[in-house]
N, C-alpha and C positions, 0 to 999 in steps of 0.2 A: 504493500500500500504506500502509494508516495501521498506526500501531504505540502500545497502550496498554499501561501499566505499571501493575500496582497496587502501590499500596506495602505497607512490613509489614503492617497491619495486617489489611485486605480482604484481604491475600494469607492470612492466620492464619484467618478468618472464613471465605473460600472452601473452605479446606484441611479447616476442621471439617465441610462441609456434604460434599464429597467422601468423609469418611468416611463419612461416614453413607448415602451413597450404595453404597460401598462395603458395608457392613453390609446394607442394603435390597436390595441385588439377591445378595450371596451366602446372603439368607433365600430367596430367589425359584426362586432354583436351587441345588437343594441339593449337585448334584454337584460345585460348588465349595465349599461348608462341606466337604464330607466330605474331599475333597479338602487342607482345611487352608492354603486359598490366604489369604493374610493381607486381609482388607476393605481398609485401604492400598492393594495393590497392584490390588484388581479395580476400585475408584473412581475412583483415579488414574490406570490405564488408560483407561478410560469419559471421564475428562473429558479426555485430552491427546487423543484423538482427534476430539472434540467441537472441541476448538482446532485440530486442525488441517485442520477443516472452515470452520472461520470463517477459515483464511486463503485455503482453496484457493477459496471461493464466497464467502464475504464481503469478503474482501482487507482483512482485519483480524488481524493479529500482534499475540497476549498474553500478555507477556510479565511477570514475579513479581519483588519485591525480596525476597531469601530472607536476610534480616538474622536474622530468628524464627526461621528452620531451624536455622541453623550454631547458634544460642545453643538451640534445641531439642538440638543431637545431643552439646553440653556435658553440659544437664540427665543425656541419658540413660546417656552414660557414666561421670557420677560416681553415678549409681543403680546400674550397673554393680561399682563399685569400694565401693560401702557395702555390698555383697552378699556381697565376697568376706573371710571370713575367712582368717586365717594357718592353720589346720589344715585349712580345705579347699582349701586353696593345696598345702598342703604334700602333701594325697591325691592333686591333680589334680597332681602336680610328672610321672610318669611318664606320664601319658597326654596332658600336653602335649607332652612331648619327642616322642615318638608322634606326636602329627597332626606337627611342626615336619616332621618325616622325612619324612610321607606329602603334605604339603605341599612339599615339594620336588621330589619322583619326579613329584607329579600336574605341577608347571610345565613342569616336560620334556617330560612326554608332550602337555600343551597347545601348546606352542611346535612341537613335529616336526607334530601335528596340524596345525598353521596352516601351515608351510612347505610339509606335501605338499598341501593347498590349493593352495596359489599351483603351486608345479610343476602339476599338474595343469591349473588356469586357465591357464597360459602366461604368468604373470608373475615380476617380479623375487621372490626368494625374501624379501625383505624386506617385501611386502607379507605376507608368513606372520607374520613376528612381530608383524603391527599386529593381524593375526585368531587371534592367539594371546594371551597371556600378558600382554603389552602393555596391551590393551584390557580383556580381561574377568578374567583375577585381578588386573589394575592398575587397572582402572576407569577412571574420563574424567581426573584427575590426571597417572596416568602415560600415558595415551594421547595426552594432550594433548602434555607434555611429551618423550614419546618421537616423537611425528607430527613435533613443527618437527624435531628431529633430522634423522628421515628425508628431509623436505623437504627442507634445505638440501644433502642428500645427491642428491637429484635425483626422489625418488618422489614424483611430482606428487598432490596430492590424500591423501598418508597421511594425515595428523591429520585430516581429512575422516571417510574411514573409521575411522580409532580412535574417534572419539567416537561416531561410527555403530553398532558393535561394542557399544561398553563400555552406550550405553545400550539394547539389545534386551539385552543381555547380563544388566543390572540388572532388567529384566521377565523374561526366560524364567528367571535365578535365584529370583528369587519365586515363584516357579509352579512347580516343580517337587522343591524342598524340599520342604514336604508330600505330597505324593503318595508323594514314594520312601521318605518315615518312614513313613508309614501302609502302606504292602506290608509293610516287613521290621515292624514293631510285628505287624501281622493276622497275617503268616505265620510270624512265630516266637514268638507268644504271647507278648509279651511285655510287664512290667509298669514302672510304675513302684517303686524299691528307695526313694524317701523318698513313707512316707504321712502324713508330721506336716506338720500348719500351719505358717504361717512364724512364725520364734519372736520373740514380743513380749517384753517387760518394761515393766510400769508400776511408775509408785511406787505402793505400795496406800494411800498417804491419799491421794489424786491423787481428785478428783472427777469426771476422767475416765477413770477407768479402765478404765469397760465401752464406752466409744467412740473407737475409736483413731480417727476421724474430726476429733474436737472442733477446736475453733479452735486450741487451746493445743499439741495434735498436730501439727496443720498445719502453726502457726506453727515450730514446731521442725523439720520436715521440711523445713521453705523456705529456715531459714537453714544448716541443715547443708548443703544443697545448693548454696546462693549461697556456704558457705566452701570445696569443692569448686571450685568455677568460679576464685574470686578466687584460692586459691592455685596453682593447675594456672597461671593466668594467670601468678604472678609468677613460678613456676619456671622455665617458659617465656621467660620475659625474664632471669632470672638465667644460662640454658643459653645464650640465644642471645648472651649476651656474652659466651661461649668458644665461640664460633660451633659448637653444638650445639644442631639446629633439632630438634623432635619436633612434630606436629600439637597441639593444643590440648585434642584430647579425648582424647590418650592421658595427657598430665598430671593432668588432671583426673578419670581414673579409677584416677590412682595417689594422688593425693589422699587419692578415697573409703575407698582400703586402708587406706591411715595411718591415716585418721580411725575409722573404724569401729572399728579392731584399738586403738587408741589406748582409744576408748571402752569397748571389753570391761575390757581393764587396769584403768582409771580407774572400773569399774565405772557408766556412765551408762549408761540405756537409749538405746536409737533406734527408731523405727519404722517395723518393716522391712514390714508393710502399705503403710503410706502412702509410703514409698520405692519399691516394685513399683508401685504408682498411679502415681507419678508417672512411675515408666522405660516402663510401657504407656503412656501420655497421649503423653509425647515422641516416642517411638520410632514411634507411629502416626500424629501429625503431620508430625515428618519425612519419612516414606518417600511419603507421602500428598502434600505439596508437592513432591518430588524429581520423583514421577511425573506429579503433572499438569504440571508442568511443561517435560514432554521437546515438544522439537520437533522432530514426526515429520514435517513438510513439511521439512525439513533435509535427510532421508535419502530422499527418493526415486529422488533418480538411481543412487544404488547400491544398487536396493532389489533385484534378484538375488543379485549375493554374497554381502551380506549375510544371505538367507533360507541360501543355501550354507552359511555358515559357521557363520549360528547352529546350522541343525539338526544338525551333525556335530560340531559341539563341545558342542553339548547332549547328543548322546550318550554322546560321551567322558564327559563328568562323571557322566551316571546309572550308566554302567558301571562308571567308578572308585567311585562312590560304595558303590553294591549287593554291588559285588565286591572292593575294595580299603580301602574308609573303614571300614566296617561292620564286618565281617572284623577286620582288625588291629587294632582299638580296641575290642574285646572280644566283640561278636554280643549281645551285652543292650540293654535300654532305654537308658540311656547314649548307646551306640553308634550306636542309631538317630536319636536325637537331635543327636547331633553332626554324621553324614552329613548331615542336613536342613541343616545351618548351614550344612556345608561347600561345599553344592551352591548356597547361596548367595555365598558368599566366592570359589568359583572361576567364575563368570560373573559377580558382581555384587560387593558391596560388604559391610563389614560390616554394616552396618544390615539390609541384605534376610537376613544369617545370622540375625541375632536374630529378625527378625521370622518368619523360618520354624520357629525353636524354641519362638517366643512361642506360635505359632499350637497347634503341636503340643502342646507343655504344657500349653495351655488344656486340650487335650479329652483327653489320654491319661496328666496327672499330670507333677510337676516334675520335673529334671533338673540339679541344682544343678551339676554336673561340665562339662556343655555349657556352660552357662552361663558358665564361670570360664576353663574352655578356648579355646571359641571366639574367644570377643572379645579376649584376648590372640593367639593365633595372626593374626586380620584387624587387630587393630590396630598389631602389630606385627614379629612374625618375618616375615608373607608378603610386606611392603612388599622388607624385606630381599634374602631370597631371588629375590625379583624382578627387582631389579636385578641380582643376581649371574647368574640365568638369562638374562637379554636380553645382556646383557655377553657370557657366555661364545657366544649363537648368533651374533652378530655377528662376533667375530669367527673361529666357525668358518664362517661365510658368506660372509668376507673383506670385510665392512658394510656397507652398506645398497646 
C-alpha cells in the first residue's frame, strides 16, 4: 500500500476543482439543485469515492494536510459574527432559547434511538450511544473522544464505529437539509419576511462607491477578518490560562460581534457584501475538503450497521424536524430554514447546518434569524448539552 499526502496547498487547488465538480454535475441533474443539496457536499462525495477506488484497485491511500481548512472555518465564523448585530441578537434572544430546549429533547430521543438499536442487534447497550448522540450530534471530536472511553471500558472496536457514524452522518446531514426546507417552504407557501439587500454604507466621496468589489473594499474586508482571527486567537490563550478551553472559531465569531456592533457605535462602514463573499468562499471550501476527504475504505467492515443506523436515525431527524423543529419555532420561513440547519447539526456538524441554509437562501430568499441562531446553538449550547446527555445515559446504563 503506498500512501501520498498533499500538502496545503494542492490540497486548496484540488478542493477548488471538487467544487466545481460539484456545481457541474448538480447543473446535470437537476433533481439535486432543486433539491438544495449544497455542490460541496455532491463533489466531495464524487471525489472521496473516487479515492476510495484508488485504494481498493490501485492500492494507493490519499491522504490531505487540512492546515487551509481549520484557518478556512476561522474565516467563516468570524463572517458569521460580523453578521450579527446587537438588535438582531436581541430579536433572535427567544427563539434561540427555543431551539437550546428543542435541542435537548431531540439528544434524548437520539440516544434511546441508538440504544434500542443495539438491544435489538444483541449488543452491549453502549454501543447505542456510539450510534446515537455521540457520533452524529457530536460529530468525529466527540466520537472520537467518547470511542477511547468506551474502549478502555471493554467495547472492542467503539471509536471505530463512532467515526464510522459521525462521518455518513456528516453526508446524509447535507443531503437532507434541503429537501425537508423545500417540502415545508412549497407546502406552506411560504416566503421570505427580509426582501432588502444587505445593507452597505460607503463614504460618498469614496471613488468607490459604486463597486463594493474595488481593491480598497477588499483590502478592508481582509483585514477586519484577519482582526477576527488574531483576536479570537488571543482570547483563546488569555481563557486557556484559567484553564477555560473554547474551540477557536467560536472566539473568533464573538470577535466578529464586538467588532461589527463596535463599528455601528463608532459609526464606520463594513462591507457586509464582501463579508457574505467571503463566508460563501470558506464555508464551501471547507465542507468540500472535509468531504473529499473521508475514508470510506475505513468503514467497510461495519458497512451493515452502519446503513442500520444511518437510515433510522435519519428518520428520527426528518421527523423531528417536519414535526417538532418547524412546528415550535414558528411554521414560517424562519422556521423552515432553521429545521434545514438543524437537520444538519443533528447528524453532522455545524458547517453542513450553514451550508444547508446557505443552499436554501440562495434560491428561496435570506433568513437572517437562522443564521444568528443556528450557529450559536452548533457552536455552542449542543456541545454542552451533549455531554450532559451521554453522562446522564451512562450512567443510567450503569457504563459502558
Amino acid at each position: 500500500m503506498n500512501t501520498l499526502t498533499l500538502p496545503p496547498l494542492p490540497t486548496l487547488t484540488l478542493s477548488i476543482l471538487v467544487l466545481f465538480l460539484g456545481f457541474y454535475v448538480n447543473r446535470r441533474f437537476s433533481v439535486l439543485e432543486r433539491s438544495n443539496i449544497p455542490p460541496s457536499v455532491t463533489g466531495g462525495i464524487i471525489f472521496s469515492v473516487i479515492t476510495a477506488a484508488l485504494y481498493f484497485i490501485g492500492g494507493v491511500r490519499l491522504l490531505f494536510d487540512m492546515q487551509i481548512r481549520d484557518f478556512l472555518l476561522l474565516v467563516f465564523f468570524s463572517t458569521i459574527g460580523l453578521s450579527a448585530k446587537f438588535n438582531t441578537l436581541a430579536n433572535g434572544g427567544r427563539a434561540l432559547a427555543k431551539l437550546v430546549a428543542i435541542a435537548a429533547i431531540f439528544l434524548l430521543i437520539q440516544d434511546v434511538a441508538g440504544v434500542l438499536i443495539a438491544k435489538l442487534w444483541g449488543v452491549h447497550p453502549g454501543y447505542g450511544l456510539m450510534a446515537g448522540s455521540v457520533s452524529f450530534a457530536g460529530g468525529h471530536g466527540t466520537a472520537i473522544a467518547w470511542g477511547q472511553e468506551a474502549e478502555a471500558a471493554g467495547l472492542l472496536r467503539a471509536g471505530e464505529l463512532g467515526i464510522a457514524f459521525a462521518t455518513f452522518g456528516l453526508v446524509m446531514g447535507g443531503m437532507i437539509g434541503g429537501p425537508i426546507a423545500r417540502r415545508l417552504i412549497q407546502k406552506n407557501q411560504l416566503y421570505s419576511s427580509d426582501e432588502t439587500a444587505p445593507e452597505m454604507v460607503f463614504n460618498a466621496a469614496s471613488p468607490e462607491t459604486h463597486d463594493p468589489y474595488s481593491l480598497v473594499h477588499l483590502l478592508r474586508t481582509i483585514f477586519v477578518l484577519a482582526l477576527c482571527i488574531q483576536l479570537g486567537s488571543l482570547a483563546n490563550q488569555l481563557l486557556a490560562g484559567h484553564n477555560i478551553l473554547l474551540p477557536g472559531f467560536l472566539t473568533a465569531m464573538f470577535a466578529g460581534i464586538i467588532l461589527t456592533n463596535a463599528a455601528d457605535v463608532c459609526k464606520v462602514p463594513l462591507n457586509a457584501v464582501n463579508i457574505d463573499k467571503f463566508g460563501q468562499v470558506s464555508l464551501s471550501l471547507f465542507l468540500a475538503m472535509s468531504l473529499m476527504a473521508l475514508q470510506l475504505w475505513s468503514l467497510g467492515r461495519a458497512f451493515t450497521p452502519i446503513v442500520l443506523v444511518l437510515g433510522v436515525q435519519t428518520l428520527v431527524m426528518t421527523l423531528f424536524g417536519l414535526y417538532i423543529v418547524f412546528h415550535f419555532m414558528g411554521r414560517d420561513y424562519d422556521a423552515a430554514v432553521i429545521t434545514s440547519g438543524f437537520a444538519g447539526l443533528g447528524l453532522g456538524a455545524t458547517p453542513v447546518a450553514i451550508a444547508n441554509m446557505d443552499a436554501v437562501t440562495t434560491r428561496f430568499g435570506p433568513s437572517p434569524k437562522a443564521f444568528l441562531v443556528v450557529p450559536l446553538v452548533g457552536a455552542f449550547f449542543i456541545d454542552i448539552l451533549n455531554a450532559a446527555t451521554i453522562k446522564f445515559f451512562i450512567g443510567f446504563l450503569g457504563g459502558w
